[in-house]
C-alpha positions in Angstrom: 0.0 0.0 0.0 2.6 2.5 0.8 4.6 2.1 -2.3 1.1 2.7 -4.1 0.8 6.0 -2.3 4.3 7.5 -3.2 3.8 6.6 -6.6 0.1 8.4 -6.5 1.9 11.2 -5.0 5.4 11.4 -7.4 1.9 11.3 -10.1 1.2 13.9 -8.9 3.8 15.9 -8.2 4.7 15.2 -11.8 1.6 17.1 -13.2 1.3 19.2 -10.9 4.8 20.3 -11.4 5.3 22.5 -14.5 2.0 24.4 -13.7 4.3 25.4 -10.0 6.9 26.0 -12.5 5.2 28.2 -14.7 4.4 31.2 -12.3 5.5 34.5 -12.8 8.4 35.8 -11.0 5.5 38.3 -9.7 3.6 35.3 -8.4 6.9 33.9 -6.4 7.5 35.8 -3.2 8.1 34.5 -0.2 5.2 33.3 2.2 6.9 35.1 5.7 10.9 35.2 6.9 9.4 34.9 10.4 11.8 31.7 11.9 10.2 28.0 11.5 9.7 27.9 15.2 6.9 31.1 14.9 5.0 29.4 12.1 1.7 27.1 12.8 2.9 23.2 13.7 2.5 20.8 11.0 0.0 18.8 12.7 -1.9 22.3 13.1 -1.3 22.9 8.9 -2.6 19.5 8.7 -5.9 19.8 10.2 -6.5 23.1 8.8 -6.3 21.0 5.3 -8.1 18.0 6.6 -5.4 15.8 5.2 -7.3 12.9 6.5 -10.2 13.4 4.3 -7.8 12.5 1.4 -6.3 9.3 0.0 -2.6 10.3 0.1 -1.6 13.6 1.3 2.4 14.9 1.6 3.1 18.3 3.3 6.4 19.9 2.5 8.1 23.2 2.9 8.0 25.2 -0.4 11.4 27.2 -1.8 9.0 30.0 -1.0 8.8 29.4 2.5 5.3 28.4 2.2 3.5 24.8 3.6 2.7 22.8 0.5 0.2 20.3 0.4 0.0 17.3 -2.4 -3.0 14.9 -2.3 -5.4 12.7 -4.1 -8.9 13.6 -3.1 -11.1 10.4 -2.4 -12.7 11.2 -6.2 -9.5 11.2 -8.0 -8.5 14.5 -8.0 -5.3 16.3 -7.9 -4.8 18.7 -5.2 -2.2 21.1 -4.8 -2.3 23.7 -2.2 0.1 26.7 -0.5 -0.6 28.0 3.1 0.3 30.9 4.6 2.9 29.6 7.5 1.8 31.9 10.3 -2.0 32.8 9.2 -3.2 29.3 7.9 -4.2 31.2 4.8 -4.6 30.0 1.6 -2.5 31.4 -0.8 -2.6 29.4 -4.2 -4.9 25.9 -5.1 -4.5 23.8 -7.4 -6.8 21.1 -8.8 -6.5 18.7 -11.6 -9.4 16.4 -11.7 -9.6 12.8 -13.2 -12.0 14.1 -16.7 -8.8 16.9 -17.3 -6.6 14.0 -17.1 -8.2 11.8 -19.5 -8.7 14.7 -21.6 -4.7 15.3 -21.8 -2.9 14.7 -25.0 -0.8 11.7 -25.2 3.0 12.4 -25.1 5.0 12.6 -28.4 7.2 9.9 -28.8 
């Protein structure tokens, strides 16, 4: 089961990926410089997503010093999702759901 769940999430983070990577410099400032130990907990970050309500979900630290959330909602969707570190705010969402997927090209070989 685990192995099933990091390769749902490395899914994921491998569509999800370019359209992170495709923000304007405008869109990529930095969440807070406030030290780690001033920012919400994790396990306060997590219930504030309600990661349990999803299939997989991994929480990481983005470069922009913002908590990052990647999960697969119990319907098949994509989530991607930014918090504010100190508010709990939501600062960008992402979601890719399982019609856009089957509606994707197929790669060029």
């Amino acid at each position: 089961m685990w192995k099933i769940q990091q390769l749902l999430i490395g899914l994921a983070m491998l569509l999800l990926g370019p359209l992170a990577m495709a923000s304007p410099p405008a869109e990529k400032k930095n969440c807070t410089d406030l030290p780690r130990s001033q920012w919400l907990s994790e396990a306060r970050i997590r219930q504030t997503f309600g990661a349990d309500g999803y299939v997989v979900a991994q929480l990481k630290v983005s470069s922009t010093r913002c908590y990052e959330f990647y999960a697969i909602g119990q319907g098949g969707e994509i989530i991607e999702i930014y918090f504010h570190p100190i508010s709990g705010e939501v600062i960008k969402r992402t979601v890719i759901t399982p019609q856009t997927l089957t509606a994707m090209p197929a790669p060029a070989n």
